[in-house]
N, C-alpha and C positions, 0 to 999 in steps of 0.2 A: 486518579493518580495511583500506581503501583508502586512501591518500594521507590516514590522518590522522580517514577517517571512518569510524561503525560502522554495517555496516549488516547487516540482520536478513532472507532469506531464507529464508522458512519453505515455499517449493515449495506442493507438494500436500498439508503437515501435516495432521493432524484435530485435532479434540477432546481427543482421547485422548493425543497427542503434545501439544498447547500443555499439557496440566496438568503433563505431564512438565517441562515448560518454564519454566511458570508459577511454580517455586518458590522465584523470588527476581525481583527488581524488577530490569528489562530495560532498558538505555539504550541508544539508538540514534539516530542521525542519520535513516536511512532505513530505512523494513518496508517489506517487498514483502508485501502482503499475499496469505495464502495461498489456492488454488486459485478465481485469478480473481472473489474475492470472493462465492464459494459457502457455502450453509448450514450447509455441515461444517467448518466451520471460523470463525477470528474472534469464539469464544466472548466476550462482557462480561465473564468475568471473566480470561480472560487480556490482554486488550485495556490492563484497569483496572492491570496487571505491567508495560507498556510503555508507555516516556518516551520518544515518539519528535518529531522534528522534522516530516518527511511521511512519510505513507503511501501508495500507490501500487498500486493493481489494475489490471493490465493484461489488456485482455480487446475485443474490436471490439464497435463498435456492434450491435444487432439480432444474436447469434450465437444459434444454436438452442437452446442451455441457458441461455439468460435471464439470465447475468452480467453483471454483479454483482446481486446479490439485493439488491432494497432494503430488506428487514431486515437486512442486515446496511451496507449503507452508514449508514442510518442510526445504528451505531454507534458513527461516526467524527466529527470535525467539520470543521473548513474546512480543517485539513491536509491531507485525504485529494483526490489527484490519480489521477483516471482516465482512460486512454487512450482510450477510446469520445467523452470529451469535448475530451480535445486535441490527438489524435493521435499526437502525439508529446510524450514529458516531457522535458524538456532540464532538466540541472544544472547550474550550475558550482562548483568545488571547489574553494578555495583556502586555502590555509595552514590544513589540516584544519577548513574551514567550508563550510556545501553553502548551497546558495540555489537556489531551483527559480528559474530564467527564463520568466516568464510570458511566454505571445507576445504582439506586440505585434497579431496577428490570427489567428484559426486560418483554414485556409481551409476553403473549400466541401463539406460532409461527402456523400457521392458516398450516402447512403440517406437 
């Protein structure tokens, strides 16, 4: 917990590790979801364990391993913020409450 928030970093978890995980219902302000949003990971049914506010795959645009897998983004829904798309995700935190700050422009994506 940060300043009041919980938040859920599951790295380069797998499969095998979220069931380990998965065996009681997860609440969280913020997932980082795990390994750039690759197909070893972000199982449906661990997904369906976690109460979460946003999610969050960080990973550039166009990178050689094809992250995020869009079977797996499609298992999120309009919580889920990706850095390919905004560049940057900015928070802010107050009085243990998070709010993503949506830009008011992104700029110019250099690919």
């Amino acid at each position: 917990m940060v300043d009041g928030i919980r938040l859920l970093n599951t790295g380069d978890a797998s499969i095998r590790v979220e069931r380990d995980l998965s065996s009681k219902r997860i609440n969280v302000d913020l997932y980082k979801v795990a390994h750039h949003g690759s197909d070893t990971s972000s199982s449906i049914s661990f997904l369906k364990q976690i109460n979460y506010q946003y999610a969050v795959i960080m990973n550039g645009y166009g990178n050689q391993f094809g992250f995020p897998k869009e079977e797996v983004v499609k298992r999120f829904d309009e919580r889920l913020l990706i850095t390919r798309d905004y560049q940057t995700i900015y928070f802010r935190v107050k009085k243990g409450k998070i709010k993503w700050i949506r830009p008011s422009r992104v700029r110019k994506m250099l690919w």
